[in-house]
MIPA-496731 format. One record per residue: x negated, y, z negated of N, C-alpha, C in turn. Coordinates in nm, 3 decimals, always signed. Example, Ala and Ser with C-alpha at 12.3 -4.5 7.8 and 13.67 -1.06 7.14 Angstrom:
<kolkes>
     npx     npy     npz    capx    capy    capz     cpx     cpy     cpz
  -1.319  -0.569  -0.780  -1.230  -0.450  -0.780  -1.320  -0.330  -0.780
  -1.285  -0.225  -0.708  -1.367  -0.106  -0.714  -1.290  +0.003  -0.787
</kolkes>
This chain:
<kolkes>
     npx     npy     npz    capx    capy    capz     cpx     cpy     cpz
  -0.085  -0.119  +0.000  +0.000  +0.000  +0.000  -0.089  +0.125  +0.000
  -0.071  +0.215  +0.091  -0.103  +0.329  +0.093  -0.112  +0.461  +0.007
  -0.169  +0.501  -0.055  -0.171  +0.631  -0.176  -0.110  +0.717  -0.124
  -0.018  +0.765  -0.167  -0.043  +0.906  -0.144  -0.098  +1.026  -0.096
  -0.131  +1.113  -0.056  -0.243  +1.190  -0.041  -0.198  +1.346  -0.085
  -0.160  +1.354  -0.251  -0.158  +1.469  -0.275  -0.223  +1.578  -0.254
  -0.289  +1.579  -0.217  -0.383  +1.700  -0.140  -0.270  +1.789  -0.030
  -0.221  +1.714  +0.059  -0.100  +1.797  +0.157  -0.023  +1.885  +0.109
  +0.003  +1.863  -0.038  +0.110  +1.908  -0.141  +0.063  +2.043  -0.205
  -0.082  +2.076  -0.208  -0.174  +2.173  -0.282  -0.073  +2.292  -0.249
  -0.059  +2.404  -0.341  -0.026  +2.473  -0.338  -0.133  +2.581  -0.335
  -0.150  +2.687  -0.221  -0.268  +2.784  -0.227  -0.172  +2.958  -0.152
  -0.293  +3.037  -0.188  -0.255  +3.157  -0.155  -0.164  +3.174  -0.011
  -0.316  +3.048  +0.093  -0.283  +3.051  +0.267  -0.169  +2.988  +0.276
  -0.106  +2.871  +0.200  +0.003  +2.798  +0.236  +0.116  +2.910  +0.189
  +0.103  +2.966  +0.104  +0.229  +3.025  +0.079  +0.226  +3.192  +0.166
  +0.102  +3.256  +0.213  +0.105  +3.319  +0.288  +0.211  +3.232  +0.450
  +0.119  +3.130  +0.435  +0.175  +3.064  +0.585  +0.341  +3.058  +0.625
  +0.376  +2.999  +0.464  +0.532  +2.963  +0.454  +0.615  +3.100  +0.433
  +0.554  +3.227  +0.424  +0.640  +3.324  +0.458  +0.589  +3.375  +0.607
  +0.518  +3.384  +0.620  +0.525  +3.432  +0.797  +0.636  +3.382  +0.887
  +0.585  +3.216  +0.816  +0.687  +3.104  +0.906  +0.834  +3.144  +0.883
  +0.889  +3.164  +0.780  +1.006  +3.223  +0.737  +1.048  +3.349  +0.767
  +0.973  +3.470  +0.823  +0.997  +3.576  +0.878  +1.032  +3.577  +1.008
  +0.948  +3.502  +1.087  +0.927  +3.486  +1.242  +1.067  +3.414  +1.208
  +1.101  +3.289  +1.190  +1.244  +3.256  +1.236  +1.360  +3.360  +1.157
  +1.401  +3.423  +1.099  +1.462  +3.555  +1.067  +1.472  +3.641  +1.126
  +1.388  +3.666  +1.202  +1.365  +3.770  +1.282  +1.430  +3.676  +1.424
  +1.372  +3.607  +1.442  +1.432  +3.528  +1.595  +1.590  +3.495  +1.533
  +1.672  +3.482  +1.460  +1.782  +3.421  +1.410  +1.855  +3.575  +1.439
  +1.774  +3.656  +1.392  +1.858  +3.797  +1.382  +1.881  +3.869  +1.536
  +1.754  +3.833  +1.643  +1.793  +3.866  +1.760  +1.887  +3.759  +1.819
  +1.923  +3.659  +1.822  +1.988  +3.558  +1.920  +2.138  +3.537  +1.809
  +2.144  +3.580  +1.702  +2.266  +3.629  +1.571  +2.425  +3.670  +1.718
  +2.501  +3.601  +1.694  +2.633  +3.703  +1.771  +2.629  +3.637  +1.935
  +2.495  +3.593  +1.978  +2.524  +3.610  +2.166  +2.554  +3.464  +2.199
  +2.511  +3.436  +2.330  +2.569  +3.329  +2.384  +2.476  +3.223  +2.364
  +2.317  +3.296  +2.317  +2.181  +3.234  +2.336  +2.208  +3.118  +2.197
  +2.279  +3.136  +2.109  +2.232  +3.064  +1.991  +2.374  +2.921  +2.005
  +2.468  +2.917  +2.097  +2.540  +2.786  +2.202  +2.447  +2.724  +2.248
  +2.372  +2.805  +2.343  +2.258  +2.718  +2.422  +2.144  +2.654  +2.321
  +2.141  +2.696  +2.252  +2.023  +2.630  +2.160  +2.112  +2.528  +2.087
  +2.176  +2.599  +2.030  +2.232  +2.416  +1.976  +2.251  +2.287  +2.082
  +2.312  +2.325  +2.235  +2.315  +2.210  +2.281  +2.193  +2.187  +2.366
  +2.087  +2.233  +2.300  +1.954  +2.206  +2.349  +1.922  +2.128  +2.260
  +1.941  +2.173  +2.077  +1.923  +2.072  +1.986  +1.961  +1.906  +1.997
  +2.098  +1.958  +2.079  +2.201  +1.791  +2.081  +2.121  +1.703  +2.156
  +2.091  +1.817  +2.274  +2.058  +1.716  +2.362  +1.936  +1.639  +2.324
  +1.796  +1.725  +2.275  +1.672  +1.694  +2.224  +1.707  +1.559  +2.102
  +1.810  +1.571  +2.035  +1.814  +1.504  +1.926  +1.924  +1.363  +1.965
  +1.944  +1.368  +2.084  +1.993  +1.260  +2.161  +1.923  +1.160  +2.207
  +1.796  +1.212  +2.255  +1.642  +1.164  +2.320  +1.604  +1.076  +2.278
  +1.614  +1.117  +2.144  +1.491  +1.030  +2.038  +1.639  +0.956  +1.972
  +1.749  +0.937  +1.990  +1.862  +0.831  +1.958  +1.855  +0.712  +2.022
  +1.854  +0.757  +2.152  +1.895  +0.678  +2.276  +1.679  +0.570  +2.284
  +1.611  +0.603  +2.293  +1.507  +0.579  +2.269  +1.466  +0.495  +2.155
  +1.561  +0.493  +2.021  +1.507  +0.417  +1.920  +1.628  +0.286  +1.978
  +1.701  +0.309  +2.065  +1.838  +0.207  +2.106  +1.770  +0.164  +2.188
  +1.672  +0.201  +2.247  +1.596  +0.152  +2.358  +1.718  +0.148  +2.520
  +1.737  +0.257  +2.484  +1.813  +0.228  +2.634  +1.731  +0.349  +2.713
  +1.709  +0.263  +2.859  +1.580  +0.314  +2.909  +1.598  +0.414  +2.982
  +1.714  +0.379  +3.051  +1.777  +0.466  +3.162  +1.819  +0.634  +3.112
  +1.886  +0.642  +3.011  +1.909  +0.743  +2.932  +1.791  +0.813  +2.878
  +1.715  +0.713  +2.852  +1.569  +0.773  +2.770  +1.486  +0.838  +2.848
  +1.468  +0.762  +3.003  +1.428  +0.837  +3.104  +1.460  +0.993  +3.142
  +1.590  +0.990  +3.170  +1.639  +1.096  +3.240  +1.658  +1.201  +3.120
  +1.680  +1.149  +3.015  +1.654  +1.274  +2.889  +1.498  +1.295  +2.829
  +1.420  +1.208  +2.891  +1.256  +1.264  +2.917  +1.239  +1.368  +2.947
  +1.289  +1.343  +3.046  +1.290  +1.437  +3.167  +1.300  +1.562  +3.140
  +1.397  +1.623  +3.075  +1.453  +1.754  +3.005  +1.358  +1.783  +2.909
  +1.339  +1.676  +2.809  +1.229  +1.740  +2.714  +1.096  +1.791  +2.742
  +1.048  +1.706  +2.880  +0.915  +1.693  +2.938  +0.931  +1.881  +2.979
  +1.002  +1.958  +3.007  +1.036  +2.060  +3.081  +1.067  +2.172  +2.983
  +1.136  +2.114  +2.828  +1.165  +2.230  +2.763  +1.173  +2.316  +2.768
  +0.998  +2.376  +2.702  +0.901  +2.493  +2.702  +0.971  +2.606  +2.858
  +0.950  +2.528  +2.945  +0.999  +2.658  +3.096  +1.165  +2.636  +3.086
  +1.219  +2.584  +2.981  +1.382  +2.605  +3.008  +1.389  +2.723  +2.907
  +1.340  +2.678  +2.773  +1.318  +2.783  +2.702  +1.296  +2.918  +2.763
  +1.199  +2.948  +2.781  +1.155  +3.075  +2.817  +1.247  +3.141  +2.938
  +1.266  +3.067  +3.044  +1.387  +3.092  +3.180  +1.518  +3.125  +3.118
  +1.546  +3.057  +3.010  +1.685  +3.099  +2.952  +1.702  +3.199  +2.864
  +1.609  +3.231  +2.781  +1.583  +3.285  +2.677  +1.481  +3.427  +2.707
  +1.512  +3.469  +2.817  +1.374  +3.559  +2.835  +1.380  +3.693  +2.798
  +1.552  +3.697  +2.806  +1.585  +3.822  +2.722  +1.563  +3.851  +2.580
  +1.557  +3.736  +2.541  +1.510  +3.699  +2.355  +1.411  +3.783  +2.338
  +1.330  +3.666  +2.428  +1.160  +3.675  +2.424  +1.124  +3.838  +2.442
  +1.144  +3.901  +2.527  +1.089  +4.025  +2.523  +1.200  +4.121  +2.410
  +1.294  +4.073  +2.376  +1.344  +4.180  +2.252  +1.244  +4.121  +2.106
  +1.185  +3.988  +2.118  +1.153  +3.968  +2.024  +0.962  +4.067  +1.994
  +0.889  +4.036  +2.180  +0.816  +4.107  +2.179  +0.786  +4.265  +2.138
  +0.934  +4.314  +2.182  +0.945  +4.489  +2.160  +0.929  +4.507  +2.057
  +1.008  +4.392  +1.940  +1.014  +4.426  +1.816  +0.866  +4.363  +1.761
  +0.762  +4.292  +1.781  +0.646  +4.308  +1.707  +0.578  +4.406  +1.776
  +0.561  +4.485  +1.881  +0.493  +4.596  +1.951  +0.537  +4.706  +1.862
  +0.677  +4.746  +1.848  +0.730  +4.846  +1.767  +0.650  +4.813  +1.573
  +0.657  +4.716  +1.548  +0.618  +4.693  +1.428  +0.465  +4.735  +1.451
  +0.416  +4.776  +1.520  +0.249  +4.762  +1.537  +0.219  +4.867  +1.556
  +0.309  +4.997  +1.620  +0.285  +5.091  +1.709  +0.333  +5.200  +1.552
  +0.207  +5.294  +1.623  +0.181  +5.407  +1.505  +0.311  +5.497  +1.556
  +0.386  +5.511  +1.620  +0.493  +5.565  +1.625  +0.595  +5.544  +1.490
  +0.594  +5.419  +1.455  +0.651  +5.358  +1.329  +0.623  +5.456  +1.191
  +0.468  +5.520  +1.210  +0.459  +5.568  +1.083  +0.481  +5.732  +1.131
  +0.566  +5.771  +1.209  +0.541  +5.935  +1.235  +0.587  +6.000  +1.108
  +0.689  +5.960  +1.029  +0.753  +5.989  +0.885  +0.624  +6.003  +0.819
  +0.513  +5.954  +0.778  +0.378  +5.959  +0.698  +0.320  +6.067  +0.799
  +0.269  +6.097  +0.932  +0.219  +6.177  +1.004  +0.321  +6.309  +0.917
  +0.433  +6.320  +0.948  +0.471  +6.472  +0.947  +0.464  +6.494  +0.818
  +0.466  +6.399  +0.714  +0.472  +6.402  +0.560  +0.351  +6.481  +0.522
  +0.227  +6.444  +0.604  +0.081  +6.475  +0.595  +0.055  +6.588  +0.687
  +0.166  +6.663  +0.810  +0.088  +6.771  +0.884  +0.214  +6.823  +0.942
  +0.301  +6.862  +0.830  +0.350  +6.983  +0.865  +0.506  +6.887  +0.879
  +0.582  +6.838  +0.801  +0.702  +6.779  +0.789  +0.812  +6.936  +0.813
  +0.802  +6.964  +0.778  +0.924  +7.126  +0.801  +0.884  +7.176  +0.916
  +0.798  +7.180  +0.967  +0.791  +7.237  +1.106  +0.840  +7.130  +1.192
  +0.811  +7.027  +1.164  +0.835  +6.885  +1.331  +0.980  +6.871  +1.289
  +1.067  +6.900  +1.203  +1.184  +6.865  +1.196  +1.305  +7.015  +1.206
  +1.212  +7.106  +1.193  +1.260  +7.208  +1.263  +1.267  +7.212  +1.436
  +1.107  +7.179  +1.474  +1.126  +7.189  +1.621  +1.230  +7.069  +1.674
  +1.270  +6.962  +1.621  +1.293  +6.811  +1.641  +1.479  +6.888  +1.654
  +1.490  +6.985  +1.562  +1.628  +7.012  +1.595  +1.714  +7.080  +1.723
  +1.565  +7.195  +1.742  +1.620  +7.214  +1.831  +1.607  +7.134  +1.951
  +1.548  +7.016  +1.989  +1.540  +6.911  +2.103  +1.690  +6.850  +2.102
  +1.707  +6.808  +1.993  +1.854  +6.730  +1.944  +1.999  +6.808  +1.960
  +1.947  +6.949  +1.917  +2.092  +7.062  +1.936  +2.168  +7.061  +2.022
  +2.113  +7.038  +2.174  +2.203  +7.033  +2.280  +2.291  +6.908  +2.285
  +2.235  +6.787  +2.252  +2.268  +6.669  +2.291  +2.369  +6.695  +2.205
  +2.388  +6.706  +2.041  +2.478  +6.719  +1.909  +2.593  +6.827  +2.002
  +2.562  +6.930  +2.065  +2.643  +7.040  +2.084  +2.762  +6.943  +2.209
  +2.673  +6.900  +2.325  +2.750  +6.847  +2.418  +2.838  +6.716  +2.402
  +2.771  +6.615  +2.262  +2.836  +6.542  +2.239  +2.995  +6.575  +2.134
  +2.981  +6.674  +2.061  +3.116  +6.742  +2.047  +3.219  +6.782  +2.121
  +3.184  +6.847  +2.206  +3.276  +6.895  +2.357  +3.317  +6.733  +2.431
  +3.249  +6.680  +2.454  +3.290  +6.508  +2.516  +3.403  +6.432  +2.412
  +3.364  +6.476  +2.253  +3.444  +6.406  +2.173  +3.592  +6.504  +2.220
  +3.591  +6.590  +2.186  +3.685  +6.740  +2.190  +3.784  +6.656  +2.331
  +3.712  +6.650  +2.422  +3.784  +6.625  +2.569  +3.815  +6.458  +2.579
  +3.760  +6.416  +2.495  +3.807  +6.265  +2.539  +3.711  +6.251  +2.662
  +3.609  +6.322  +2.699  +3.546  +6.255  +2.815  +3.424  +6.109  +2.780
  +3.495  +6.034  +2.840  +3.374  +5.876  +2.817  +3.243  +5.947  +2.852
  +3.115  +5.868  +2.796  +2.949  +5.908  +2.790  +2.866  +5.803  +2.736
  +2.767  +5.782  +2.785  +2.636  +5.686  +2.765  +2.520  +5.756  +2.733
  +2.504  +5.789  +2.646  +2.335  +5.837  +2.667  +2.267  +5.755  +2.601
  +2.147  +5.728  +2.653  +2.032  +5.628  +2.590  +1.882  +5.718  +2.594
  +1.826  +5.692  +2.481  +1.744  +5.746  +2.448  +1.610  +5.635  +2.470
  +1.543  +5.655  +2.575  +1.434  +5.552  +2.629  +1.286  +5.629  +2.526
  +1.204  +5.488  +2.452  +1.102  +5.530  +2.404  +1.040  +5.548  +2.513
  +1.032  +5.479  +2.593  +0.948  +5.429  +2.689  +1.030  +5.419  +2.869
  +1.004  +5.507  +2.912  +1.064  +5.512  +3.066  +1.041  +5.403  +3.166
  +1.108  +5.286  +3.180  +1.057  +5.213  +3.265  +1.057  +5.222  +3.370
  +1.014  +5.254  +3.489  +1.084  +5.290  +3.610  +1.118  +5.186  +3.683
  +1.089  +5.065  +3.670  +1.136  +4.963  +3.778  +1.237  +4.926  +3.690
  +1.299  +4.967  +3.548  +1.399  +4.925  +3.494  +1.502  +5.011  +3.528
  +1.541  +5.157  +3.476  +1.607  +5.268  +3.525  +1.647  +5.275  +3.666
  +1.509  +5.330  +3.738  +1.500  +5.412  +3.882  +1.599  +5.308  +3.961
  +1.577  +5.136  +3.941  +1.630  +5.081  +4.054  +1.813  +5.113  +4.074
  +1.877  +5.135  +3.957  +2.024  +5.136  +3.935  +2.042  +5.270  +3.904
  +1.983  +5.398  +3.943  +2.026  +5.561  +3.876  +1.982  +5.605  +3.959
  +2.038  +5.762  +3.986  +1.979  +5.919  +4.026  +1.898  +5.924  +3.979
  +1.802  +6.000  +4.058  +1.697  +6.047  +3.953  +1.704  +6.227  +3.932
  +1.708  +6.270  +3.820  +1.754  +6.397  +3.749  +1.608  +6.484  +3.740
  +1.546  +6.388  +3.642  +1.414  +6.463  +3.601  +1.413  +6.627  +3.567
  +1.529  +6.630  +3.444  +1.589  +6.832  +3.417  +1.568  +6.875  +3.283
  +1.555  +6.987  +3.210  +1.543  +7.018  +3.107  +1.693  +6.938  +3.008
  +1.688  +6.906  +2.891  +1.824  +6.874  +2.813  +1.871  +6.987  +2.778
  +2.024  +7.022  +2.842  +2.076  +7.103  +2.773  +2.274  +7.018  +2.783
  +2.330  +7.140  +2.734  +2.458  +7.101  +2.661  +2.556  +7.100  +2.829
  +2.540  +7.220  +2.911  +2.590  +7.227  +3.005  +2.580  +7.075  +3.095
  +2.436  +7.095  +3.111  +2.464  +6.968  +3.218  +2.463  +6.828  +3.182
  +2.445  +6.769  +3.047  +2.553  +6.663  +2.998  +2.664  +6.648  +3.027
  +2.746  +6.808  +3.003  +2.894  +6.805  +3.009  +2.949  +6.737  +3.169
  +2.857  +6.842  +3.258  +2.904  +6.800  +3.431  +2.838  +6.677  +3.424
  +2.751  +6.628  +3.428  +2.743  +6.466  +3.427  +2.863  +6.379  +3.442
  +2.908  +6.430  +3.288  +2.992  +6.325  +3.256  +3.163  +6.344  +3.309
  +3.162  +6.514  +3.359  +3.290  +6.519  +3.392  +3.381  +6.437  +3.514
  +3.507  +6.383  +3.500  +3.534  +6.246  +3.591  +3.575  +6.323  +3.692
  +3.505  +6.454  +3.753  +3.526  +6.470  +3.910  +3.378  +6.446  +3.945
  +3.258  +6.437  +3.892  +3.112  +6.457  +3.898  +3.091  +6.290  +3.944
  +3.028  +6.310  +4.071  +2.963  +6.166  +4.123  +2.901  +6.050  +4.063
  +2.865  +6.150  +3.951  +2.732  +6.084  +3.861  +2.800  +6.034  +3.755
  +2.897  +6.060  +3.735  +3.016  +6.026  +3.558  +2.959  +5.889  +3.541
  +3.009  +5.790  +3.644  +2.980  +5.664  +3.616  +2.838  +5.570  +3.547
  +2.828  +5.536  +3.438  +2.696  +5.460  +3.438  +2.624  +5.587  +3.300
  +2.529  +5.580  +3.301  +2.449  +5.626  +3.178  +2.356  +5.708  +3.227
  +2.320  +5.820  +3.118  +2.229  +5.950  +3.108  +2.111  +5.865  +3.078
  +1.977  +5.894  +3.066  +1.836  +5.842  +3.040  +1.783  +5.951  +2.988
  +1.762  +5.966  +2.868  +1.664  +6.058  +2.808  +1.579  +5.998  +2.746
  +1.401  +6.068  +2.881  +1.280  +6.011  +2.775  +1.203  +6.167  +2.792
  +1.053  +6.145  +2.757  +1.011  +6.210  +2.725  +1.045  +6.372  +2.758
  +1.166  +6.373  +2.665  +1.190  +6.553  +2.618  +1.309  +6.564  +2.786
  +1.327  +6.508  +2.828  +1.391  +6.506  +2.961  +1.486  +6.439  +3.024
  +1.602  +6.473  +3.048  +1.694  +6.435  +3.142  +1.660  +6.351  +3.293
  +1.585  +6.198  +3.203  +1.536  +6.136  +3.321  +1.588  +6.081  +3.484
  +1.736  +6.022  +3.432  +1.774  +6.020  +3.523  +1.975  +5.971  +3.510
  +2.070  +5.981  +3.592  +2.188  +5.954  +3.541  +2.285  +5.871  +3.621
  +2.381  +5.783  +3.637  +2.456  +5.722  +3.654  +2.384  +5.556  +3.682
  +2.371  +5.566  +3.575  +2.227  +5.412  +3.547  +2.348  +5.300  +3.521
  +2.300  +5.174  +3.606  +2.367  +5.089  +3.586  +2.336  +4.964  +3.462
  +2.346  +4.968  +3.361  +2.280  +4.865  +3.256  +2.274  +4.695  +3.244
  +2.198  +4.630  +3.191  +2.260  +4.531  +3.153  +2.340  +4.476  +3.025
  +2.481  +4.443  +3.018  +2.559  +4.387  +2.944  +2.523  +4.327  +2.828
  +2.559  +4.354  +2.723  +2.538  +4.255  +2.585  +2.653  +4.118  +2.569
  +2.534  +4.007  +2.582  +2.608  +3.910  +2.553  +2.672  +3.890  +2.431
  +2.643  +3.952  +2.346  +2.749  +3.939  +2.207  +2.894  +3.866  +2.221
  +2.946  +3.801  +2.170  +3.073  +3.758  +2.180  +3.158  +3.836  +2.034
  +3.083  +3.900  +1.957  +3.178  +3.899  +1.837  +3.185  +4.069  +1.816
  +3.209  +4.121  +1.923  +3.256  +4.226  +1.926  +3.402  +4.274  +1.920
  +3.415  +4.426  +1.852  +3.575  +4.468  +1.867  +3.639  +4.485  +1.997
  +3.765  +4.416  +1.994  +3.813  +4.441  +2.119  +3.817  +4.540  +2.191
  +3.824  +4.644  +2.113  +3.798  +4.738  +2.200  +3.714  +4.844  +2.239
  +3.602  +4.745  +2.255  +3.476  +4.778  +2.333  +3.475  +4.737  +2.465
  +3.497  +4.830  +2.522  +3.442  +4.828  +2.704  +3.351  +4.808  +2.764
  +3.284  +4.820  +2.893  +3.187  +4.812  +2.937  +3.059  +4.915  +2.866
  +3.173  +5.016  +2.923  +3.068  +5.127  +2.834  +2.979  +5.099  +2.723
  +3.063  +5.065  +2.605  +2.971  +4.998  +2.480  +2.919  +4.875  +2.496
  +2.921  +4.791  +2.585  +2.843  +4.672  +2.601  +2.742  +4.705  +2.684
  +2.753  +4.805  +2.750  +2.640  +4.862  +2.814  +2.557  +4.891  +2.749
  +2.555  +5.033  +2.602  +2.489  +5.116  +2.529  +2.421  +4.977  +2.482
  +2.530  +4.872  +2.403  +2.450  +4.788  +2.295  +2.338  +4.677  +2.380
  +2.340  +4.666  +2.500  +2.290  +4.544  +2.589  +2.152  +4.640  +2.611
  +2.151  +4.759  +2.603  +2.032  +4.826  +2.678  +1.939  +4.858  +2.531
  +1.993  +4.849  +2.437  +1.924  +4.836  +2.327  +1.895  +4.706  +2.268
  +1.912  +4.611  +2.345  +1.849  +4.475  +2.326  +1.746  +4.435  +2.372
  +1.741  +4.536  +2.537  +1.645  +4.473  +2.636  +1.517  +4.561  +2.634
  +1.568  +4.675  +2.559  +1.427  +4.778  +2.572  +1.427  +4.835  +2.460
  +1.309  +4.938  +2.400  +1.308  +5.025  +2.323  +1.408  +5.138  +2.314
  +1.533  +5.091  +2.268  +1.605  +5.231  +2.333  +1.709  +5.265  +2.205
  +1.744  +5.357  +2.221  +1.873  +5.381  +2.161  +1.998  +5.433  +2.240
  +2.085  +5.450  +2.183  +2.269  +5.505  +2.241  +2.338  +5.532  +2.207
  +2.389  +5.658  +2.259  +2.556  +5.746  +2.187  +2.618  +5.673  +2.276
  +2.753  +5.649  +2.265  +2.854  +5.606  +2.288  +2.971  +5.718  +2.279
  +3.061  +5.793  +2.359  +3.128  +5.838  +2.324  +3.280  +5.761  +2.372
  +3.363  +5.722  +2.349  +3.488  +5.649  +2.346  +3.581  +5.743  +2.441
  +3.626  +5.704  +2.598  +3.735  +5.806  +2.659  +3.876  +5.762  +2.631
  +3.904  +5.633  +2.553  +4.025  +5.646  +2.522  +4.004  +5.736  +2.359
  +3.966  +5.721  +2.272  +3.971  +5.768  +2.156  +3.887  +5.900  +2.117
  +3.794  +5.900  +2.217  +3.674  +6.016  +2.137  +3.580  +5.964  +2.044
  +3.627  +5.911  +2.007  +3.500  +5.817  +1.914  +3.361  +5.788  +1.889
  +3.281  +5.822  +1.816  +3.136  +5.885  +1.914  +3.075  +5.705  +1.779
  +2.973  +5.660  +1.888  +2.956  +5.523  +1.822  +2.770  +5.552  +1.845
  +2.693  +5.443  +1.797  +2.522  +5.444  +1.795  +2.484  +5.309  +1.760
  +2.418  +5.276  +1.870  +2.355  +5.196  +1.883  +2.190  +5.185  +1.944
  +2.166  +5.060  +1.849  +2.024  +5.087  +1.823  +2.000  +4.918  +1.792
  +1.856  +4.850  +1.880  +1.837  +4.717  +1.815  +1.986  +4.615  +1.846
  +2.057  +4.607  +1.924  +2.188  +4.578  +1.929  +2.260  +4.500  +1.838
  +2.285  +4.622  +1.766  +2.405  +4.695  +1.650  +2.384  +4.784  +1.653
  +2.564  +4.807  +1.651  +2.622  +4.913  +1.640  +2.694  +5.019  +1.562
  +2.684  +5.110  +1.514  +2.772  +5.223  +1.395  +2.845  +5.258  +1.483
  +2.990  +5.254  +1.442  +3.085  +5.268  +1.463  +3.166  +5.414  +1.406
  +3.199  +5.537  +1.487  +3.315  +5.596  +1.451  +3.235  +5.703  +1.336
  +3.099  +5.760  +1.372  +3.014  +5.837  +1.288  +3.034  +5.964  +1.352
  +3.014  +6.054  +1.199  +2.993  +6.202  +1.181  +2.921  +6.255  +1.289
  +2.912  +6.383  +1.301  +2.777  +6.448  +1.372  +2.684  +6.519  +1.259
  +2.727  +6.470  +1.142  +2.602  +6.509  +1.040  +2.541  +6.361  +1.062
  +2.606  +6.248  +1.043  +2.541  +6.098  +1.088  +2.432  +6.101  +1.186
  +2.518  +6.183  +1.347  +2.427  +6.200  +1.443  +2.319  +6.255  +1.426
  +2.351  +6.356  +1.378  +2.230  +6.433  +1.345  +2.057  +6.372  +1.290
  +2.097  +6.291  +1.161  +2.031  +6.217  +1.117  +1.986  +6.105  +1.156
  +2.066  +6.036  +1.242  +2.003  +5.971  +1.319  +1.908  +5.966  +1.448
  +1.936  +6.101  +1.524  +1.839  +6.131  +1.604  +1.735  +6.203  +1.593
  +1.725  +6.225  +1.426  +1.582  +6.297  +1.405  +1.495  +6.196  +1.360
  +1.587  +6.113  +1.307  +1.469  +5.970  +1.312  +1.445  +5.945  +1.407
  +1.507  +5.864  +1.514  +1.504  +5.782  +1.636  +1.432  +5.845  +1.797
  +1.475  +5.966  +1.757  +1.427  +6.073  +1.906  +1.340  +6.152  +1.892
</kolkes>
């Protein structure tokens, strides 16, 4: 009979360093694939994987074969299916890494009342025009891009490339204006480009009455660094999304505060 080998069992600094990393990384992957269609497919990826090794201890060959087969392949089903994961999961350790994260300690250390003074007036127009949209019931997308992709944006939008102000939000979005349809792009300090076509959030456990519109805002904050006002044309309703989730039915003191963090 074989001993034991308590040694595997040792309890040390690295193992318990190890066993929380390990426990973060799936938390973090649980929390992006949380709500969509991706975490169906993984279970009947589980079934199937855990079928494999059934059918195999039954020794039935034929089955064992052809569900080889699938497992032999995983890894590229994984990634082909999941690729939207994969790069929200990437954004989010890039963002965790990126000194942008600590600008709150930067302005704390060089001049916090001045960068949140100038930070207001960048934000003022957007706060001013998103009132008037609530006021009118006019529907609106704006997304706030860290990062401008252009083969992401440019292929589905106008391109604008204009100072932000309150006026030309408003005509954007007004439903005689060409451009109404689809989403505003604001990156660096600029009205990048407008009637952007997005991709959709697979979420299934959304309120009914979320439209395209908001599956738009929340889907484009899955796939990129981004954020999104939402303004509601049946209700007015001004919504934010960020990381896809969403606040629902917020102040413009809310707004406010939220885009002096985020923008």
């Amino acid at each position: 009979m074989h001993s034991l080998d308590l040694s595997l069992f040792k309890i040390t600094p690295i193992n318990i360093l190890d066993i929380l990393l390990v426990t973060f990384l799936i938390y973090q992957l649980y929390n992006l694939i949380r709500g969509t269609i991706a975490v169906n497919i993984l279970l009947g990826m589980a079934v199937i994987y855990s079928l494999y090794f059934v059918v195999k201890l039954l020794q039935m060959q034929l089955l064992t074969e052809i569900l080889g087969y699938f497992k032999d392949v995983a890894v590229i089903i994984i990634v082909v299916v999941f690729q939207q994961e994969i790069r929200r999961f990437l954004l989010l350790v890039g963002k965790s890494a990126s000194l942008q994260r600590n600008k709150a300690w930067w302005r704390y250390f060089f001049g916090k009342a001045q960068a949140e003074k100038n930070n207001y007036a960048r934000i003022k127009p957007i706060i001013d025009a998103c009132k008037s949209l609530k006021q009118t019931r006019t529907g609106a997308l704006i997304v706030f891009a860290k990062y401008y992709d252009e083969q992401f944006y440019q292929n589905s939008c106008e391109v604008v490339d204009a100072k932000i102000s309150k006026r030309l939000l408003e005509s954007i979005f007004q439903k005689t204006s060409p451009l109404h349809d689809g989403a505003v792009v604001i990156a660096e300090n600029k009205i990048k480009s407008a009637s952007c076509i997005l991709p959709l959030t697979d979420k299934v456990d959304l309120p009914p009455q979320f439209g395209l519109r908001h599956r738009a805002g929340i889907g484009v904050t899955e796939a990129n660094e981004a954020t999104a006002i939402i303004v509601s044309e049946e209700t007015g309703e001004i919504s934010y999304a960020k990381q896809g989730k969403v606040k629902m039915n917020i102040s413009f003191a809310e707004l406010e505060k939220l885009l002096n963090k985020d923008f």
